[in-house]
Phi, psi and omega in degrees: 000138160304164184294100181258040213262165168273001188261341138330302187292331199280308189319287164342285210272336157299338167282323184272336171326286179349298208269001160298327177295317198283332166336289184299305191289000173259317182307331181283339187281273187312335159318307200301302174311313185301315195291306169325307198281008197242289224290312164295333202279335145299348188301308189304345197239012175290330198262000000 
């Protein structure tokens, strides 16, 4: 059986927040690229 202590529980649910953040911050980092590269190739059709 596993650790149910609380400070096991609290250690537990702060690693996976971590690794959900870092998750979320590279999908905001490729969104953020995608909308520059849009954003420019209208800047190019501008002209």
């Amino acid at each position: 059986m596993g650790d149910r202590s609380p400070k096991s529980v609290q250690k537990q649910a702060s690693q996976k927040q971590s690794k959900t953040d870092g998750a979320n911050q590279k999908k905001n980092a490729l969104i953020t690229a995608q909308q520059a590269t849009k954003a420019k190739a209208a800047a190019n059709k501008k002209k």
